[in-house]
PyMOL Python script that loads the backbone (N, CA, C, O; Angstrom):
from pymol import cmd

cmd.read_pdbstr("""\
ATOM      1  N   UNK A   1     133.771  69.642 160.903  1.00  0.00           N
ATOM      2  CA  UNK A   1     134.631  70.436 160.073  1.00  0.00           C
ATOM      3  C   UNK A   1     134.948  71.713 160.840  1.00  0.00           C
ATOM      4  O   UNK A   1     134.140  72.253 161.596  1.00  0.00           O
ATOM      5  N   UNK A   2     136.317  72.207 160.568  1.00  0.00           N
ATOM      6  CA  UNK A   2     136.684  73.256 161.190  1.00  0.00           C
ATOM      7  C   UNK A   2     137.000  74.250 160.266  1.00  0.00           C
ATOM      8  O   UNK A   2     137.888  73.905 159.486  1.00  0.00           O
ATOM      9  N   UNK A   3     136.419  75.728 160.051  1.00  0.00           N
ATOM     10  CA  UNK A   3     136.991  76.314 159.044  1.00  0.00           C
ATOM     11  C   UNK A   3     137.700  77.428 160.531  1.00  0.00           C
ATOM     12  O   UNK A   3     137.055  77.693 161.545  1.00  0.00           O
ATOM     13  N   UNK A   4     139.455  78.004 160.169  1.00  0.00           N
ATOM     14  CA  UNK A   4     139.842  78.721 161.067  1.00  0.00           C
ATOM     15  C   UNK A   4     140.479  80.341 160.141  1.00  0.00           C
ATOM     16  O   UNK A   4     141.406  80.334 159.330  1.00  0.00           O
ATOM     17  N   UNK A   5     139.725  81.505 160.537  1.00  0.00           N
ATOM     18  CA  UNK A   5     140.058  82.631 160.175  1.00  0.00           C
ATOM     19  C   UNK A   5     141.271  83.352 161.024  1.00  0.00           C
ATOM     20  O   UNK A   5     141.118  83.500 162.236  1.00  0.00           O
ATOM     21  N   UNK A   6     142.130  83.672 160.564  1.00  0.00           N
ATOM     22  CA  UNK A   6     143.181  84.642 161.526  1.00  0.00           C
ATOM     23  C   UNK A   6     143.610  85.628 160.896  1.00  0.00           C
ATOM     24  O   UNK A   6     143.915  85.501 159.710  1.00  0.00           O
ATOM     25  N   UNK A   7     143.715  86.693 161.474  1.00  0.00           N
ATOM     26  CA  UNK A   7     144.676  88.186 160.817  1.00  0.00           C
ATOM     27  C   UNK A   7     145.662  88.810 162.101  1.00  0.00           C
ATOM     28  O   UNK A   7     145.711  88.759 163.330  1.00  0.00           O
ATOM     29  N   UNK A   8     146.412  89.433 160.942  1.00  0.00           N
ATOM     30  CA  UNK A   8     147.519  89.916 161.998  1.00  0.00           C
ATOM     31  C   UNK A   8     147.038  91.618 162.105  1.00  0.00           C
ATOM     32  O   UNK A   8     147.839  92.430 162.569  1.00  0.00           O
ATOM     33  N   UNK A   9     145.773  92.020 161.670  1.00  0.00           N
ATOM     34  CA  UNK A   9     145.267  93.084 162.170  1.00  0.00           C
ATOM     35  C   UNK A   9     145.393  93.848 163.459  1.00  0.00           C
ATOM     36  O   UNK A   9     146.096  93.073 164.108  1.00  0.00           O
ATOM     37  N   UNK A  10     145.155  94.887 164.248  1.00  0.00           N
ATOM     38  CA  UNK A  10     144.950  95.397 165.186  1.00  0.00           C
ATOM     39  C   UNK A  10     144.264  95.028 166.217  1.00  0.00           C
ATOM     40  O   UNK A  10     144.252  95.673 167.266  1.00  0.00           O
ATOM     41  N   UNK A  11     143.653  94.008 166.038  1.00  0.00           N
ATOM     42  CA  UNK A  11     142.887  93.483 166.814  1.00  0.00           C
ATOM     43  C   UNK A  11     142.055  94.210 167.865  1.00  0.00           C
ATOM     44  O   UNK A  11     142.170  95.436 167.878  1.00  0.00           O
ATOM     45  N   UNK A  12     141.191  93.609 168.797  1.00  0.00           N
ATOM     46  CA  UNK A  12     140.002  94.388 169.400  1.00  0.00           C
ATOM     47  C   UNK A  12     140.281  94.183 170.617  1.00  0.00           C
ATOM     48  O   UNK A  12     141.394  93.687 170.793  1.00  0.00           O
ATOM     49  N   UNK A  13     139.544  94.428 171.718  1.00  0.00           N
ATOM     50  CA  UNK A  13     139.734  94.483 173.311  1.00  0.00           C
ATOM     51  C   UNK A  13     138.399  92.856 173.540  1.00  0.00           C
ATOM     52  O   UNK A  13     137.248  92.878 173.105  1.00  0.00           O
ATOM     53  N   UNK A  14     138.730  92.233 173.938  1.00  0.00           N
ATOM     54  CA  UNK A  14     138.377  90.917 174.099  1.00  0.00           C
ATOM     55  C   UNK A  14     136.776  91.253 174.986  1.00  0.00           C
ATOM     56  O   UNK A  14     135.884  90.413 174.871  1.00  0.00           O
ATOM     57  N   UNK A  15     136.592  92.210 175.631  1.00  0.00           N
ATOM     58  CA  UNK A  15     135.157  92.792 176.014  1.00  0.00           C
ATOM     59  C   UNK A  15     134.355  92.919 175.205  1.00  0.00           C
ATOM     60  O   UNK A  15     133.205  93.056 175.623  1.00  0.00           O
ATOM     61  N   UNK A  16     134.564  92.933 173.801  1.00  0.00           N
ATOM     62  CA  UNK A  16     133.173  93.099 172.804  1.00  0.00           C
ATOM     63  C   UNK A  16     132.967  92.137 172.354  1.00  0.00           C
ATOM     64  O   UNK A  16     132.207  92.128 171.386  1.00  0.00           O
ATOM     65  N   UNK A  17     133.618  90.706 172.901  1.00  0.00           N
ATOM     66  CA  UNK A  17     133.352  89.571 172.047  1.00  0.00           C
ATOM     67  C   UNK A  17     131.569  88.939 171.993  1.00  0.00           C
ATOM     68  O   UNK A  17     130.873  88.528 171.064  1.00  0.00           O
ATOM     69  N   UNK A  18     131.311  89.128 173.528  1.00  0.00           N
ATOM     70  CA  UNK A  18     130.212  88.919 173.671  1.00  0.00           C
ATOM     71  C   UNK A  18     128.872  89.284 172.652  1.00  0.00           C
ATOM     72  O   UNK A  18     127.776  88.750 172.480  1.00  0.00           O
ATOM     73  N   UNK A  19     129.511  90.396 172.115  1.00  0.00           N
ATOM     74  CA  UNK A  19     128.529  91.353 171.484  1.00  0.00           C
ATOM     75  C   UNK A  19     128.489  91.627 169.947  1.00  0.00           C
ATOM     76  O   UNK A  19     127.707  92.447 169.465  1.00  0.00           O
ATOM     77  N   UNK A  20     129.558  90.744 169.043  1.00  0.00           N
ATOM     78  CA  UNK A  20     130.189  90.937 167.816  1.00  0.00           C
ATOM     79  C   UNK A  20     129.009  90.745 167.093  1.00  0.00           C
ATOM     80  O   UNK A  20     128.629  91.375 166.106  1.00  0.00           O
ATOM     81  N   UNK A  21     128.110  89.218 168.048  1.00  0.00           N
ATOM     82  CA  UNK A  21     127.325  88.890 166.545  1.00  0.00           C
ATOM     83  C   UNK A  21     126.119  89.165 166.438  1.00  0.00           C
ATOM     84  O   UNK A  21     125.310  88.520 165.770  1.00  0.00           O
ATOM     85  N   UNK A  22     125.747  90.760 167.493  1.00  0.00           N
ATOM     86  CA  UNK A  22     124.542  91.551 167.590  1.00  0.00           C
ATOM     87  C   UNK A  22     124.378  92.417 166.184  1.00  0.00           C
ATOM     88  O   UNK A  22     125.335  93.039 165.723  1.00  0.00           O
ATOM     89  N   UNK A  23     123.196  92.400 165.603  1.00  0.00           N
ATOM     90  CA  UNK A  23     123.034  93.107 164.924  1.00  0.00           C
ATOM     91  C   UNK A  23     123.304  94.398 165.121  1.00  0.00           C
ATOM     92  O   UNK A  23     122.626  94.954 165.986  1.00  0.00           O
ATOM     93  N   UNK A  24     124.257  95.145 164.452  1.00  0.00           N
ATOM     94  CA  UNK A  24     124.566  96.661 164.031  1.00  0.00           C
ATOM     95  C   UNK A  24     125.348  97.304 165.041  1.00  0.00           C
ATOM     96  O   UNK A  24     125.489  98.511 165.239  1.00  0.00           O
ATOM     97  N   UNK A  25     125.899  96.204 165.731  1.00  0.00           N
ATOM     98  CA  UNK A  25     126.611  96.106 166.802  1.00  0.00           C
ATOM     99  C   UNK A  25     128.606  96.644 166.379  1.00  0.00           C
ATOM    100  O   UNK A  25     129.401  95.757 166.072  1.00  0.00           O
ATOM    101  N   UNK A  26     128.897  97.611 166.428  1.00  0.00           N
ATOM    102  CA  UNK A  26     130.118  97.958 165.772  1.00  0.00           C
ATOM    103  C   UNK A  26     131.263  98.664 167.209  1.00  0.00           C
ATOM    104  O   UNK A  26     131.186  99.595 168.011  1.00  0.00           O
ATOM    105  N   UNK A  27     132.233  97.592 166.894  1.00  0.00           N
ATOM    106  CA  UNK A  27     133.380  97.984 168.501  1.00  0.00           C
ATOM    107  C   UNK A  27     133.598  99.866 167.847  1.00  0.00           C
ATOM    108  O   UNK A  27     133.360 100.759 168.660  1.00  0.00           O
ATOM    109  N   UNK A  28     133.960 100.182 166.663  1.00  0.00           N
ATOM    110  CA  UNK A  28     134.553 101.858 166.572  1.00  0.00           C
ATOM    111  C   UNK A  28     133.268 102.231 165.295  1.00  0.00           C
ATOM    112  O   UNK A  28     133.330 101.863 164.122  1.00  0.00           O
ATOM    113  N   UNK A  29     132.269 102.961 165.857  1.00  0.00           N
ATOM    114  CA  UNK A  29     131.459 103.277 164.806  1.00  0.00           C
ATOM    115  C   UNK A  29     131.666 104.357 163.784  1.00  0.00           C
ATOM    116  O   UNK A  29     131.238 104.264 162.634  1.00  0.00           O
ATOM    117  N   UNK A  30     132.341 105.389 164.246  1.00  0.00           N
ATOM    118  CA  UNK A  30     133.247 106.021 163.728  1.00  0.00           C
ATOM    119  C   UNK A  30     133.882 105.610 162.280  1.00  0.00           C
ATOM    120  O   UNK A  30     133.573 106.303 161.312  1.00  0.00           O
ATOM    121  N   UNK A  31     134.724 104.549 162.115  1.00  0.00           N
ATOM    122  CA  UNK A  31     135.543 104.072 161.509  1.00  0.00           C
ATOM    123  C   UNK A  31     134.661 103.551 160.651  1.00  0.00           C
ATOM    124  O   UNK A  31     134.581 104.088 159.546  1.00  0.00           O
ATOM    125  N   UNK A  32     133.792 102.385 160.960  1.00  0.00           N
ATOM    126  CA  UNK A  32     132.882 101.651 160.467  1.00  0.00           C
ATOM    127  C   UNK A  32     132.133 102.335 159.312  1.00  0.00           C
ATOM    128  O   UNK A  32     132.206 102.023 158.123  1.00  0.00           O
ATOM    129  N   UNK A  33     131.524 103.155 159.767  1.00  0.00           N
ATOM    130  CA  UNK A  33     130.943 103.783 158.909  1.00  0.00           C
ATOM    131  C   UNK A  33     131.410 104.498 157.696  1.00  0.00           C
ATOM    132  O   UNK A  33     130.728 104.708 156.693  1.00  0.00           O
ATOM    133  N   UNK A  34     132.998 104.951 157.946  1.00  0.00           N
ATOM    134  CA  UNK A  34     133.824 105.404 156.927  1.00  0.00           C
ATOM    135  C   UNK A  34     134.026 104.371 156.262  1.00  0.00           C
ATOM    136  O   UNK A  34     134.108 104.588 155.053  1.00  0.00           O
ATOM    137  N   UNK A  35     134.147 103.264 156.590  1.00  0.00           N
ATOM    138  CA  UNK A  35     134.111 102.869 155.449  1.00  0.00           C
ATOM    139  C   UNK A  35     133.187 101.700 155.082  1.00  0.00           C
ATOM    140  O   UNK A  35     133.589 100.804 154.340  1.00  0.00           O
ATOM    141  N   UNK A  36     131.931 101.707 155.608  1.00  0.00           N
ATOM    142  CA  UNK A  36     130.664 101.485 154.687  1.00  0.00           C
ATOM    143  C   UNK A  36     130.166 100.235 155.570  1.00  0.00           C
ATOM    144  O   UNK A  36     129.375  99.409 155.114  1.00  0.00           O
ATOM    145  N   UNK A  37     130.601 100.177 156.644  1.00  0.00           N
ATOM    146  CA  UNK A  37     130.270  98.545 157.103  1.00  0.00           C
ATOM    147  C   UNK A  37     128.653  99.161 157.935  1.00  0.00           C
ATOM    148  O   UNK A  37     128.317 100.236 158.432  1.00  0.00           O
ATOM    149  N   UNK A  38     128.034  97.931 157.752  1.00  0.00           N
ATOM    150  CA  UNK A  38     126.866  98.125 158.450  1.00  0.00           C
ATOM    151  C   UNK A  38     126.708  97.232 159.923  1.00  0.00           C
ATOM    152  O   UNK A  38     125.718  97.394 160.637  1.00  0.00           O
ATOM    153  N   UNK A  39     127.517  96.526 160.186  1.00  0.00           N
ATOM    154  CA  UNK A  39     127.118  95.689 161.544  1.00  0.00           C
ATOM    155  C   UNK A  39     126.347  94.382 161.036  1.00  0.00           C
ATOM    156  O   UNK A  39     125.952  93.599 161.900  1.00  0.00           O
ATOM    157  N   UNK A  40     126.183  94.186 160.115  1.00  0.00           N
ATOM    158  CA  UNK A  40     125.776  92.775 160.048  1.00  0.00           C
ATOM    159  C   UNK A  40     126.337  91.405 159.884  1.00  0.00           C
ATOM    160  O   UNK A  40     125.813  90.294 159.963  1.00  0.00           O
ATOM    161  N   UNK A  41     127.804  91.882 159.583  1.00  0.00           N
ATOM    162  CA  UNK A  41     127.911  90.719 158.740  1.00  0.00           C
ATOM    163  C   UNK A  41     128.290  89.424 160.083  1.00  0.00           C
ATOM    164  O   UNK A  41     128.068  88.213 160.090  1.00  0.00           O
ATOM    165  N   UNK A  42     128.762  90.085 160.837  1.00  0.00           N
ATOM    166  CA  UNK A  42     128.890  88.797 161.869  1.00  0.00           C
ATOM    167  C   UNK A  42     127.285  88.430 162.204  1.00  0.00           C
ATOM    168  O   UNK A  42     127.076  87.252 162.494  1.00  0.00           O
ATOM    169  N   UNK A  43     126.342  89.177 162.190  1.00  0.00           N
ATOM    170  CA  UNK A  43     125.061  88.881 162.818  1.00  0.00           C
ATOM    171  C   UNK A  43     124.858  88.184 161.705  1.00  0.00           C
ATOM    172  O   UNK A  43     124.138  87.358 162.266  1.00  0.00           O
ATOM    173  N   UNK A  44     124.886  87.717 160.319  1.00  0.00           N
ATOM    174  CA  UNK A  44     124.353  86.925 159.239  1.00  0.00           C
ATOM    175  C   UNK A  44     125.375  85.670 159.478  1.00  0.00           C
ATOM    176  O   UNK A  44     124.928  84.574 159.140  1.00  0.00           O
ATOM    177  N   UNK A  45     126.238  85.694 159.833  1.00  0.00           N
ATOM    178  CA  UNK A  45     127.325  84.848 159.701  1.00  0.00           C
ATOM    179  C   UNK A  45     126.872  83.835 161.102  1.00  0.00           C
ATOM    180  O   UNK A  45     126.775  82.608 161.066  1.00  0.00           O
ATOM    181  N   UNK A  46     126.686  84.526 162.048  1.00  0.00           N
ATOM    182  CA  UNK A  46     126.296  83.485 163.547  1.00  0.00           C
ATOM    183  C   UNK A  46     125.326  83.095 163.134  1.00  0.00           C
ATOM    184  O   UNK A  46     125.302  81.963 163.616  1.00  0.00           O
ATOM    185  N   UNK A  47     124.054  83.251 162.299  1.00  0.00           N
ATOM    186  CA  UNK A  47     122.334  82.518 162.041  1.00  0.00           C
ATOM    187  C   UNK A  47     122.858  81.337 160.981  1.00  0.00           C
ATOM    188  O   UNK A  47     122.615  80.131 161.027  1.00  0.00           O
ATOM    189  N   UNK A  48     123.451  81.890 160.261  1.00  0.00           N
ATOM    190  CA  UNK A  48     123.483  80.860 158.851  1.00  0.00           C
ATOM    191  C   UNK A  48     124.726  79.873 159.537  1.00  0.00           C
ATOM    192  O   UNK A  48     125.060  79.021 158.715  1.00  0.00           O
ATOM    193  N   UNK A  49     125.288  79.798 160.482  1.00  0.00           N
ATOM    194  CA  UNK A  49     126.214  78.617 161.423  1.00  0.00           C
ATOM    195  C   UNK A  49     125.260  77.947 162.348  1.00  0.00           C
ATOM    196  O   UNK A  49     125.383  76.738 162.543  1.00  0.00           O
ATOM    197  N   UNK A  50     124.374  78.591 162.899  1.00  0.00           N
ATOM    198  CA  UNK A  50     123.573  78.273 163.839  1.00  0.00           C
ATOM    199  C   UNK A  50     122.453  77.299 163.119  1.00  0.00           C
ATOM    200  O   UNK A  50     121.983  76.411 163.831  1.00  0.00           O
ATOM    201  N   UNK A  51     122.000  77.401 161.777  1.00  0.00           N
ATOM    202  CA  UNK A  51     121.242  76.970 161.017  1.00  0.00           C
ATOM    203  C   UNK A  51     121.740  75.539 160.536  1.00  0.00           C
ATOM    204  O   UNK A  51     121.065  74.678 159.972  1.00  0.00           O
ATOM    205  N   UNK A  52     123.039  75.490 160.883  1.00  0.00           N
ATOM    206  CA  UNK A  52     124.148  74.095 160.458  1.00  0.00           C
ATOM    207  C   UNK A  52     124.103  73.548 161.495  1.00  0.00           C
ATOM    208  O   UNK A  52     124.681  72.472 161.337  1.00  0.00           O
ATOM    209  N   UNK A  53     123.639  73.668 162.822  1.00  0.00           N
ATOM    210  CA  UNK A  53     124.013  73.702 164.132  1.00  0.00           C
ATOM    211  C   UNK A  53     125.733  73.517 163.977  1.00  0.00           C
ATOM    212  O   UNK A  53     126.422  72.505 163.849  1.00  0.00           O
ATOM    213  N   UNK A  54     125.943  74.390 164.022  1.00  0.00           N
ATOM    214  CA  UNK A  54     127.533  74.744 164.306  1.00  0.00           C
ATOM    215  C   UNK A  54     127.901  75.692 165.000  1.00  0.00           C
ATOM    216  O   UNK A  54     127.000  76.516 165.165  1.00  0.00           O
ATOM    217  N   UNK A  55     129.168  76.018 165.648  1.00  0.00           N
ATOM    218  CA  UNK A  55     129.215  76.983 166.498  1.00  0.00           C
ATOM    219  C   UNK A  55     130.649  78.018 166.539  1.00  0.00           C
ATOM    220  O   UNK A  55     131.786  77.553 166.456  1.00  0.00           O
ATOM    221  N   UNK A  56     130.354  79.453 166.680  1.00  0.00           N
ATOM    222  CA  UNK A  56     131.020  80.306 165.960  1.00  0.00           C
ATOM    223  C   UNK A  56     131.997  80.425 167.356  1.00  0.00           C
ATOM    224  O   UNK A  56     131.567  80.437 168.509  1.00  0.00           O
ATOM    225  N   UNK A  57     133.418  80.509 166.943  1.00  0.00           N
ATOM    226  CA  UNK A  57     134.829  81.090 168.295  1.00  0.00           C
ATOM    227  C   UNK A  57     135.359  82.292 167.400  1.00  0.00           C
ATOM    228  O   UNK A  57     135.894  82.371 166.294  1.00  0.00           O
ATOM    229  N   UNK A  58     134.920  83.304 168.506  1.00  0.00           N
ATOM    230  CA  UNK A  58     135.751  84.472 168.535  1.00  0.00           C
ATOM    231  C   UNK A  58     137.081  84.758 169.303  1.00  0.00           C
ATOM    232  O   UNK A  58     136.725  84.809 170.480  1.00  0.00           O
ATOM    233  N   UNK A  59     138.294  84.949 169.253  1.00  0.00           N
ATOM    234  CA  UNK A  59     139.551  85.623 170.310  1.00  0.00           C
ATOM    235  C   UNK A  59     140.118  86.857 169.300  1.00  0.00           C
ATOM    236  O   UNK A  59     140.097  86.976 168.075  1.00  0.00           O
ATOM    237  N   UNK A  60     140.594  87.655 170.302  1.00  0.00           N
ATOM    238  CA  UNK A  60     141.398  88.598 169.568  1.00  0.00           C
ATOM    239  C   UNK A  60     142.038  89.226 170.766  1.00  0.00           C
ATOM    240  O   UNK A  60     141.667  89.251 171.940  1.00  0.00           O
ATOM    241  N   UNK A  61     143.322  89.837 170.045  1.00  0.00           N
ATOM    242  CA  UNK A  61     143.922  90.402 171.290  1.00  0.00           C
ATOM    243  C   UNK A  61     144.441  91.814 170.756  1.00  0.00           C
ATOM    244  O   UNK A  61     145.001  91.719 169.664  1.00  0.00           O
ATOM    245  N   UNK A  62     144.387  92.941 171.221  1.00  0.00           N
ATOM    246  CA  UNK A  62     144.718  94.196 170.854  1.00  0.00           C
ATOM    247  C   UNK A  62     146.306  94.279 170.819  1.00  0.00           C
ATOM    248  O   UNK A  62     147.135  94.059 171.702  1.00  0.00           O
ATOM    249  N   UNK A  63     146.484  94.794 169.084  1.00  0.00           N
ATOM    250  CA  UNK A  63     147.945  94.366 169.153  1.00  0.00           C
ATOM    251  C   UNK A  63     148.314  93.110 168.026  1.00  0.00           C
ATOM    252  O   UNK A  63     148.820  93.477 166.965  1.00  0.00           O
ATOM    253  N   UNK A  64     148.160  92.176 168.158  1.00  0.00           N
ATOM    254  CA  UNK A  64     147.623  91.140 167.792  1.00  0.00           C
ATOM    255  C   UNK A  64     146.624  90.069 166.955  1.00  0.00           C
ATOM    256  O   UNK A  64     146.563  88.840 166.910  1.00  0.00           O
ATOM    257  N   UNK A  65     145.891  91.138 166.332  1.00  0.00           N
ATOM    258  CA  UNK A  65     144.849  90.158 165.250  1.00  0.00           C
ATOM    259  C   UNK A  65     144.000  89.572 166.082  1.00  0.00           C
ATOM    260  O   UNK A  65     144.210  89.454 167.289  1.00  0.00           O
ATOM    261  N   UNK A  66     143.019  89.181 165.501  1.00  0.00           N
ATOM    262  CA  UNK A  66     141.775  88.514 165.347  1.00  0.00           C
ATOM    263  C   UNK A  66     141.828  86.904 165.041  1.00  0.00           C
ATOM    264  O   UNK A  66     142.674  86.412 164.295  1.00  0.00           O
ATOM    265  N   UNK A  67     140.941  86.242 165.633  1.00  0.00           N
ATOM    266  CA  UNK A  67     140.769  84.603 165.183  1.00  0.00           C
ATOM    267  C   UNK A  67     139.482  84.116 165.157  1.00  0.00           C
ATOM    268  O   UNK A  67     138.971  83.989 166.270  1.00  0.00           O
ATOM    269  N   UNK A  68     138.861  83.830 164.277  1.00  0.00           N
ATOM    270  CA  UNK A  68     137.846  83.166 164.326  1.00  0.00           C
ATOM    271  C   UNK A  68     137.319  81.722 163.542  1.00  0.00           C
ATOM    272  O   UNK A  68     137.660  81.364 162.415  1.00  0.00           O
ATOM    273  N   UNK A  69     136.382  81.002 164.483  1.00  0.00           N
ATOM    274  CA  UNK A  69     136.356  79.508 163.670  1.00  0.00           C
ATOM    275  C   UNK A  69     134.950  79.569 164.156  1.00  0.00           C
ATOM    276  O   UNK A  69     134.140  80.032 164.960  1.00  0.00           O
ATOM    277  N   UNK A  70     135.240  78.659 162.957  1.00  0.00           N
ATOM    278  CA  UNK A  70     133.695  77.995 162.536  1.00  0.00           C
ATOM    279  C   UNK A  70     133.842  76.427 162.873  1.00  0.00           C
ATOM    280  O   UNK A  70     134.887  75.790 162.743  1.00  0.00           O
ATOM    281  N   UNK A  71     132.852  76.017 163.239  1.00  0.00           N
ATOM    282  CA  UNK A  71     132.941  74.554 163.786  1.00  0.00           C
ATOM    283  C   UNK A  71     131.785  74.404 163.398  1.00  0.00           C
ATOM    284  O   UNK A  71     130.892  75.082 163.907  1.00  0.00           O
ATOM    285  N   UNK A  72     131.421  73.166 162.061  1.00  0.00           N
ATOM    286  CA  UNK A  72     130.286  72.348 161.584  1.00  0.00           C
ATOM    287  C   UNK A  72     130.515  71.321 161.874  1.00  0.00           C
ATOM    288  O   UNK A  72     131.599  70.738 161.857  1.00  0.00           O
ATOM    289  N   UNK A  73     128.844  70.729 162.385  1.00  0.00           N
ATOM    290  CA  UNK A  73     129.060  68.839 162.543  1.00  0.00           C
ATOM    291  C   UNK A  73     129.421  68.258 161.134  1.00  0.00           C
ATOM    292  O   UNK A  73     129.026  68.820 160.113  1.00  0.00           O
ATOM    293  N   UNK A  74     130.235  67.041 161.099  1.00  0.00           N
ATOM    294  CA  UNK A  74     130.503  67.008 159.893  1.00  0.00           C
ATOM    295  C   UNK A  74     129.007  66.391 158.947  1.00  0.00           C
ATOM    296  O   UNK A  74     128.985  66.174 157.736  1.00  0.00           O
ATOM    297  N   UNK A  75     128.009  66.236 159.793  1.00  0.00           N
ATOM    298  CA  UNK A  75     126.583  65.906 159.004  1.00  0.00           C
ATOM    299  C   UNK A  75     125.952  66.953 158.511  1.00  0.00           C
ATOM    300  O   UNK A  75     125.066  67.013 157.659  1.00  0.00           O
ATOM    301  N   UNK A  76     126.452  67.722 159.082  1.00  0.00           N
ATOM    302  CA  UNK A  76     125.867  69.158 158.094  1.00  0.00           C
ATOM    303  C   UNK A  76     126.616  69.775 157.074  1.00  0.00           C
ATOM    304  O   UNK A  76     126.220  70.779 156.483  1.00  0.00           O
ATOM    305  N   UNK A  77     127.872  69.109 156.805  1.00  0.00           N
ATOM    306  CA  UNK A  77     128.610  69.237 155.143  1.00  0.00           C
ATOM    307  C   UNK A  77     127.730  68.368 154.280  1.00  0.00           C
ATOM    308  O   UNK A  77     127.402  67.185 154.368  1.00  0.00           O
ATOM    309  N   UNK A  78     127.393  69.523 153.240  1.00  0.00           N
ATOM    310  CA  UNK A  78     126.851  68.797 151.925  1.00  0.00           C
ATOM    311  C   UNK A  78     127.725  68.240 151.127  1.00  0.00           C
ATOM    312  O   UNK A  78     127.350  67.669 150.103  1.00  0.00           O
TER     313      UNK A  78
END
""", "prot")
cmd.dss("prot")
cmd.show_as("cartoon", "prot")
cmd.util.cbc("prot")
cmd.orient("prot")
């Protein structure tokens, strides 16, 4: 199964991809914090995929939005 996320947001510099799904890990902390984000939610989001054995794709391009997918074996749909 493929679930696919996209926005036509601002998108990020493709260098922090590595690092999105670190805990408390935030590309503008600044911002983040204004408005309340804590850095986890990609770090909860990569364990509980990883727990499906499934596997998380990040791209984004500054300018451009964000994309992300989720890829589950389909034996791990309940």
């Amino acid at each position: 199964m493929r679930i696919r996320i996209r926005d036509t947001g601002a998108g990020f510099d493709p260098v922090h991809i590595p690092r999105l799904t670190e805990r408390f890990y935030r590309i503008d902390s600044h911002r983040s914090r204004e408005m309340g984000g804590t850095g986890l939610g990609l770090a909860i989001t990569k364990h509980i995929i990883n727990r499906h054995r499934g596997r998380l794709h990040i791209s984004s391009n500054i300018g451009q939005g964000s994309e992300f997918t989720v890829i589950l074996p389909t034996e791990a749909v309940y």
